[in-house]
SESE-707792 format. One record per residue: residue number from 1; residue in one letter; z, x, y of N, C-alpha, C in turn. Coordinates in steps of 0.001 Angstrom, whole numbers, padded with zeros to 6 digits. Last residue first. Layout:
! residues N
seq:NUM, type:a, n_zz:Z, n_xx:X, n_yy:Y, ca_zz:Z, ca_xx:X, ca_yy:Y, c_zz:Z, c_xx:X, c_yy:Y
...
//
This chain:
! residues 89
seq:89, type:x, n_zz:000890, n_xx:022752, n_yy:-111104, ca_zz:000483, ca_xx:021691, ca_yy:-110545, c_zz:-001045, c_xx:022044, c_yy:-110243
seq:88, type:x, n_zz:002012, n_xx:025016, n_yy:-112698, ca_zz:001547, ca_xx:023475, ca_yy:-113268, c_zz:001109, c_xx:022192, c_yy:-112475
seq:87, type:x, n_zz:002842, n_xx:027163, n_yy:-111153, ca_zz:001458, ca_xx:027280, ca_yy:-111924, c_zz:000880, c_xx:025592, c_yy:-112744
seq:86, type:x, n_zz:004923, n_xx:026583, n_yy:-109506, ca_zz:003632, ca_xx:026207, ca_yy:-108475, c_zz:002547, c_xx:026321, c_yy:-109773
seq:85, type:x, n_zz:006311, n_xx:026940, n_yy:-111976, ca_zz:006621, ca_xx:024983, ca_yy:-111309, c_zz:005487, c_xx:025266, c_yy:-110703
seq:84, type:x, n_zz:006659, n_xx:029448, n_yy:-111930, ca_zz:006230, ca_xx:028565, ca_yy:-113397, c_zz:006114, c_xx:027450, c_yy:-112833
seq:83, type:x, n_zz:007674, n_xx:030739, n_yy:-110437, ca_zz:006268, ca_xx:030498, ca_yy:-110392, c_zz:005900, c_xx:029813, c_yy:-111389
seq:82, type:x, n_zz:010130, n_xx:030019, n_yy:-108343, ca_zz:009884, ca_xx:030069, ca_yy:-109610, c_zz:008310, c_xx:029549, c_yy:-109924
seq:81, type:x, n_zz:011263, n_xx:031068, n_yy:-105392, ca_zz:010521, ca_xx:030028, ca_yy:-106040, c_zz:009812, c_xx:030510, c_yy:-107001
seq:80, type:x, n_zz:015089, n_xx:031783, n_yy:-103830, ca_zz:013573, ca_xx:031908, ca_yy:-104550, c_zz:012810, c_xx:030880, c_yy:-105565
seq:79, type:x, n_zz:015306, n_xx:031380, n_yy:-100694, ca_zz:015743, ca_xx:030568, ca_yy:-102296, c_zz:014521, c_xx:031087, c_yy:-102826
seq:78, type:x, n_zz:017714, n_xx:032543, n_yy:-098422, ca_zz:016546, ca_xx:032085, ca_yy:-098787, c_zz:016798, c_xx:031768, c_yy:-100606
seq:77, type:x, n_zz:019646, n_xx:033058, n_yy:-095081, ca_zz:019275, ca_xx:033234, ca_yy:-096547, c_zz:018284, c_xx:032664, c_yy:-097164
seq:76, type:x, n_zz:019734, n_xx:035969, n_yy:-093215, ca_zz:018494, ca_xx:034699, ca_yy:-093421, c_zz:019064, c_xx:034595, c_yy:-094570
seq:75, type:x, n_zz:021970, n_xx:037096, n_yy:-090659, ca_zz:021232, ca_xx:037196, ca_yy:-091894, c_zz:020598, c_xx:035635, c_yy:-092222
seq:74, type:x, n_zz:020790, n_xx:038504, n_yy:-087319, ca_zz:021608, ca_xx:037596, ca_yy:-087984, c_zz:021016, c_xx:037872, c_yy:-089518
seq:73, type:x, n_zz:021622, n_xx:042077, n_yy:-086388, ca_zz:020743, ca_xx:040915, ca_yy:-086483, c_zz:021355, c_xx:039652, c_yy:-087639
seq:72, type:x, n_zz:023292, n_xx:043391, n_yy:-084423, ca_zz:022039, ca_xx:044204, ca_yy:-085625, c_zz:021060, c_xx:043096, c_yy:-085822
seq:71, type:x, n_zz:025776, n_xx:043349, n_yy:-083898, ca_zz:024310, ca_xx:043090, ca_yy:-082758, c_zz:023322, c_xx:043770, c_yy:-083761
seq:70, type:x, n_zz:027394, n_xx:044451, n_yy:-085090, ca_zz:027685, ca_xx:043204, ca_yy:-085062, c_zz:026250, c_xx:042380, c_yy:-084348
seq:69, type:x, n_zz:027242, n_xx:047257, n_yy:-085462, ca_zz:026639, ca_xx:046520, ca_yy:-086631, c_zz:026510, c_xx:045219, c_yy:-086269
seq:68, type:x, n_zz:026760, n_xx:049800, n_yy:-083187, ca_zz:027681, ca_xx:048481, ca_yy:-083361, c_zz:026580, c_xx:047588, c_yy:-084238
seq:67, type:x, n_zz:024929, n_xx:051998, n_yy:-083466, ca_zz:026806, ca_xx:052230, ca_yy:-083841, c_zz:027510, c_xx:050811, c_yy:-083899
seq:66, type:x, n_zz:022510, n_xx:051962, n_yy:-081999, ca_zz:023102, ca_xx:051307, ca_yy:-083879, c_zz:024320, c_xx:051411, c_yy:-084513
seq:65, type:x, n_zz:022882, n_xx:053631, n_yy:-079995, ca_zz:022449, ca_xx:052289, ca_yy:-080060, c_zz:022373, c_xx:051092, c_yy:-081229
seq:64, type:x, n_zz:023013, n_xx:056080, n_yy:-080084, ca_zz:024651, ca_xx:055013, ca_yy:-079781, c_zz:023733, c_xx:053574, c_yy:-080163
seq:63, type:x, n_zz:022919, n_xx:057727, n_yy:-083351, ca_zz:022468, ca_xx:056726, ca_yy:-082291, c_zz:023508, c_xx:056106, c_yy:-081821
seq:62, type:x, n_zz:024577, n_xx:061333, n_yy:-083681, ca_zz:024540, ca_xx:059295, ca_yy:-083717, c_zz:023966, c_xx:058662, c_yy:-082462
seq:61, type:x, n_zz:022528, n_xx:063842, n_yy:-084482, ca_zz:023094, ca_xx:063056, ca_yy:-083177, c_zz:023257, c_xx:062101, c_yy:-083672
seq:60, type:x, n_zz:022997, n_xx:065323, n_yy:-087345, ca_zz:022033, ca_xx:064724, ca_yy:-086527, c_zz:023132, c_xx:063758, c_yy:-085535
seq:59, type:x, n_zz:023077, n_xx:068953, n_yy:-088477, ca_zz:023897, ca_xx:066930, ca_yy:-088404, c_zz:023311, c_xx:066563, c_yy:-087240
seq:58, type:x, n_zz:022382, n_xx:071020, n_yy:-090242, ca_zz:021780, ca_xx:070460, ca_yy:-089281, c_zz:022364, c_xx:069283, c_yy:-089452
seq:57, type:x, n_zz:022995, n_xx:072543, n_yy:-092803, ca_zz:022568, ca_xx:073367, ca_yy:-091533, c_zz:022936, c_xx:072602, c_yy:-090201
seq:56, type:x, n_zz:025457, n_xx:072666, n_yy:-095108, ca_zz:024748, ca_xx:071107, ca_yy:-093857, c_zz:024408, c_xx:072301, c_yy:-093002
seq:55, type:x, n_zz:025726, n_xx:073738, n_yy:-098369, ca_zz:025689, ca_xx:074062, ca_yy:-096970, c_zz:024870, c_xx:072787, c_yy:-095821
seq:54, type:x, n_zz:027855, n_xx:073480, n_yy:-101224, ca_zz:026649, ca_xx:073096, ca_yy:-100160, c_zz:026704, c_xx:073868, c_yy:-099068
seq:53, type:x, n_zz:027783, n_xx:075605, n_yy:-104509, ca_zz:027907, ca_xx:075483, ca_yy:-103234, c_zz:026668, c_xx:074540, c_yy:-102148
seq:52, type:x, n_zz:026386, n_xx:075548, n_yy:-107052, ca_zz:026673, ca_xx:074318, ca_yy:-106109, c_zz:027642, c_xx:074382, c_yy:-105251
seq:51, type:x, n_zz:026549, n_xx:078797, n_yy:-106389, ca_zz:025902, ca_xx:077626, ca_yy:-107646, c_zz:026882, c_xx:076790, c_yy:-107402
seq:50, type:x, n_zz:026612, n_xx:080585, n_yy:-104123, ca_zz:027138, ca_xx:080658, ca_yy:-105336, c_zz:026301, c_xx:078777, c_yy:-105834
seq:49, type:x, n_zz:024066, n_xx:081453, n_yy:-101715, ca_zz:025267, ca_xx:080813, ca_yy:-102115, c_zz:025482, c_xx:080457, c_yy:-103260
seq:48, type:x, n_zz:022341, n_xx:083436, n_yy:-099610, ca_zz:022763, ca_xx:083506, ca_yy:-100522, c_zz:024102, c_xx:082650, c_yy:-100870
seq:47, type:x, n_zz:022345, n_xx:082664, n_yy:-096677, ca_zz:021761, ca_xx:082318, ca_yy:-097481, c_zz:021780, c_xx:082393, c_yy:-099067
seq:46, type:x, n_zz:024278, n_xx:084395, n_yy:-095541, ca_zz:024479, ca_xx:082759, ca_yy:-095898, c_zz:023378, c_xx:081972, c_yy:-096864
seq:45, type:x, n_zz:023504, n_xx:086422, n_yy:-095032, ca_zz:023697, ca_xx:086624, ca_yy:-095872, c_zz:024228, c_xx:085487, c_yy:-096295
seq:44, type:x, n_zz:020019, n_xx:086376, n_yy:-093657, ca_zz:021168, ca_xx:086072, ca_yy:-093401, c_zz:021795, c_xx:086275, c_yy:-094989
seq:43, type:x, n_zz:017734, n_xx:088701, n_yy:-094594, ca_zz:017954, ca_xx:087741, ca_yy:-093273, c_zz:019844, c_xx:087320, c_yy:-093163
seq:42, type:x, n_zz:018364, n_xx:091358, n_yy:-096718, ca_zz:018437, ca_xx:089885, ca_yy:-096455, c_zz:018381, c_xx:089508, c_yy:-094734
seq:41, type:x, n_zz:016420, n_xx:094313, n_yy:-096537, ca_zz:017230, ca_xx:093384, ca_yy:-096399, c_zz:017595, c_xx:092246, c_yy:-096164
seq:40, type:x, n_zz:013694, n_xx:094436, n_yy:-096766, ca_zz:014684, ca_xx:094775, ca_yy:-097585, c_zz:015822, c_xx:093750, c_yy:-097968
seq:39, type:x, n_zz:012711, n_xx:094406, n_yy:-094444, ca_zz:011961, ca_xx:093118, ca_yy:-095423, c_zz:013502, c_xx:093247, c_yy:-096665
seq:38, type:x, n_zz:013629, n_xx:096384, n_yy:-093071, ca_zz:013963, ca_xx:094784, ca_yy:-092941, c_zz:013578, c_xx:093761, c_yy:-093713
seq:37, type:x, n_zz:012855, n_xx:098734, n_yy:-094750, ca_zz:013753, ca_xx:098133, ca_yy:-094794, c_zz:014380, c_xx:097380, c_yy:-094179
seq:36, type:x, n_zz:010195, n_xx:098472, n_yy:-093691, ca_zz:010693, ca_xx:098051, ca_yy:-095713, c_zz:011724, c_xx:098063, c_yy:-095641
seq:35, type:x, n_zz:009877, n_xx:098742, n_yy:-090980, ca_zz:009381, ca_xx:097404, ca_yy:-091514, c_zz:009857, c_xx:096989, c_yy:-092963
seq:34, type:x, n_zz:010705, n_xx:101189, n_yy:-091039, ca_zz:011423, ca_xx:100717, ca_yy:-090564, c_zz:011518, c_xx:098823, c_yy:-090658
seq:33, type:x, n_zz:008696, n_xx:102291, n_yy:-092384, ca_zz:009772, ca_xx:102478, ca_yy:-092556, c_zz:010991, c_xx:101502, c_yy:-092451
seq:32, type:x, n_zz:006258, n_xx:101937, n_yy:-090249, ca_zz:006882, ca_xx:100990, ca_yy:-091627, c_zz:007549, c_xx:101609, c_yy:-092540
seq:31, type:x, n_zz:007299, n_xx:103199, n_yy:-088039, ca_zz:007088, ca_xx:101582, ca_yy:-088017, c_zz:007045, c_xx:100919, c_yy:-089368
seq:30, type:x, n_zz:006744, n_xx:105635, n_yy:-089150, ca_zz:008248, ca_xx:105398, ca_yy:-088286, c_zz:008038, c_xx:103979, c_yy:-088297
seq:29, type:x, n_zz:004226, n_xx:106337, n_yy:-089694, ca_zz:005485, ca_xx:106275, ca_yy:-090883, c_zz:006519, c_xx:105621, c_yy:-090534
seq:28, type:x, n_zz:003030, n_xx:105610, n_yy:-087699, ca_zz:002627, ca_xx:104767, ca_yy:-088591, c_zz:003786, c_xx:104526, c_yy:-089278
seq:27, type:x, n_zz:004108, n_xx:108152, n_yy:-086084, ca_zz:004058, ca_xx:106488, ca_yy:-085716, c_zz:004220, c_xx:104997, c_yy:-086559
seq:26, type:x, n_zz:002197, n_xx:109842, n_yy:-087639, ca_zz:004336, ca_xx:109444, ca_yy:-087952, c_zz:004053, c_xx:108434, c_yy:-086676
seq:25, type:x, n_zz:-000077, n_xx:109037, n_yy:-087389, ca_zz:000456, ca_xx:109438, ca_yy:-088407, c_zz:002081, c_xx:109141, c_yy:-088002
seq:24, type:x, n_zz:-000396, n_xx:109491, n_yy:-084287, ca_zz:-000354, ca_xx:108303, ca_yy:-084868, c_zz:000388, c_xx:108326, c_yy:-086169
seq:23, type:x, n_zz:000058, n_xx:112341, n_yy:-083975, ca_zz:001096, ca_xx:111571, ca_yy:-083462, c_zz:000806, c_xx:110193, c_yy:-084212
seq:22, type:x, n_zz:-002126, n_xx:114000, n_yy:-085139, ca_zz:-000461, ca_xx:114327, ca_yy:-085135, c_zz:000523, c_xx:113233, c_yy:-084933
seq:21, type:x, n_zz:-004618, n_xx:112861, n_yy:-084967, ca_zz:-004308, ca_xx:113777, ca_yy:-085909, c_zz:-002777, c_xx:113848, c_yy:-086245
seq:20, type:x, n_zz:-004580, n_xx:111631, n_yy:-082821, ca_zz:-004781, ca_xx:110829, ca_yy:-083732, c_zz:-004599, c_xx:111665, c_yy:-085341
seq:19, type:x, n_zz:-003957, n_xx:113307, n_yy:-080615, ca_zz:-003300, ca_xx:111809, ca_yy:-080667, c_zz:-003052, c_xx:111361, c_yy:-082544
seq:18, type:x, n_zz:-005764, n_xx:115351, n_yy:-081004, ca_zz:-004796, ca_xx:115651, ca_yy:-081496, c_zz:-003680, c_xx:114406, c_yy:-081363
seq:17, type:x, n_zz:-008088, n_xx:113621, n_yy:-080188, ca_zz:-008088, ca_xx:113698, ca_yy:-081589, c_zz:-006605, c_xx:114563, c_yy:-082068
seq:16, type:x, n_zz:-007441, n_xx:112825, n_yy:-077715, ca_zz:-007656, ca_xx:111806, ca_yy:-078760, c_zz:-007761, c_xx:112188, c_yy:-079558
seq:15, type:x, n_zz:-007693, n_xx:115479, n_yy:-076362, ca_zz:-005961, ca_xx:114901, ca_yy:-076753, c_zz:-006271, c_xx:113596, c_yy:-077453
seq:14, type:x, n_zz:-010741, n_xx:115906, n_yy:-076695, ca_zz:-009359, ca_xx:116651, ca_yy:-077399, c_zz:-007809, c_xx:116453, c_yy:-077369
seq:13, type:x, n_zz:-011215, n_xx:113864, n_yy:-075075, ca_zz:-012118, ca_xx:114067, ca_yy:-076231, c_zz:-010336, c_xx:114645, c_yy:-077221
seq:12, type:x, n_zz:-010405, n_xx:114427, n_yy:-072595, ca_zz:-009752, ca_xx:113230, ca_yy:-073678, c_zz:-010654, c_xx:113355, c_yy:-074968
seq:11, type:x, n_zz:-011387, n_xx:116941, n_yy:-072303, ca_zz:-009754, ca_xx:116985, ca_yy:-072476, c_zz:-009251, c_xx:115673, c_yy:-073156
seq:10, type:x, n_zz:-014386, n_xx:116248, n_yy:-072078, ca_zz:-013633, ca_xx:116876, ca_yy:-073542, c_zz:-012598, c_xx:116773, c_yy:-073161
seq:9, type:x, n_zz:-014225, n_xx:114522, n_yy:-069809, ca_zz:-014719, ca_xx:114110, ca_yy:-071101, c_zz:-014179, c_xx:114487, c_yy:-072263
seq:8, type:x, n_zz:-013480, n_xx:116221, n_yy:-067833, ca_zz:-012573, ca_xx:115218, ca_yy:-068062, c_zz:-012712, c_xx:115114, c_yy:-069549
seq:7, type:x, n_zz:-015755, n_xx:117888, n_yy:-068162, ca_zz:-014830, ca_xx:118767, ca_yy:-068220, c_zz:-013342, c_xx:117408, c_yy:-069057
seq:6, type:x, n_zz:-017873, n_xx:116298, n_yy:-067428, ca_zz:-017859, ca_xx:116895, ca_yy:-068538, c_zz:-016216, c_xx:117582, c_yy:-068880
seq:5, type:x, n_zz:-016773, n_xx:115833, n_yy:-064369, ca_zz:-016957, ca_xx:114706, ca_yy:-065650, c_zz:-016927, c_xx:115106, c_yy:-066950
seq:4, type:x, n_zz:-017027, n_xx:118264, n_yy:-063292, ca_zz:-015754, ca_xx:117416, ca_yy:-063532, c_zz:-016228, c_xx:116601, c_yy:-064880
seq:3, type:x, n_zz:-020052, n_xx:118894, n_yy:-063402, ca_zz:-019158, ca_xx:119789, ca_yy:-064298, c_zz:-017454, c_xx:118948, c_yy:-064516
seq:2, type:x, n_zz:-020981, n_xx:116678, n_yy:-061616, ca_zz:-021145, ca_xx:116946, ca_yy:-063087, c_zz:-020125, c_xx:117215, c_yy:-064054
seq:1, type:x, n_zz:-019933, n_xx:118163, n_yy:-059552, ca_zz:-019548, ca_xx:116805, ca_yy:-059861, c_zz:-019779, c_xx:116504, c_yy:-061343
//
């Protein structure tokens, strides 16, 4: 029973270090490789736009609820008061 355990022990003993000797290594290479040239390359190529070109990503829903001006609210008019008349009394 022993002798299993010991026995298990070194085979992962020894495929963890030929894991880590052989295979991680180009793992490593293969993932950031593959990481420089997405950074590389542009995301979108819309993003790039000539000099004052626009672009509208995003138009926003119309409120229905402010589409009719006539129900907005009444107007106030008013008079303005000249502070020179309240400073002499």
């Amino acid at each position: 029973m022993l002798y299993n355990f010991f026995l298990i022990l070194f085979l992962l003993y020894i495929i963890s270090r030929l894991f880590i000797r052989y295979i991680l290594p180009y793992l490593i290479r293969y993932f950031l490789k593959h990481h420089n040239q997405n950074i590389n390359q542009p995301q979108n190529k819309k993003h790039y736009k000539k000099k004052g070109e626009i672009n509208i990503d995003f138009i926003p829903e119309k409120d229905k609820k402010n589409t009719d001006n006539k129900n907005f609210g009444e107007y106030v008019n008013y008079e303005e008061i000249d502070d020179n008349e309240t400073d002499n009394n």
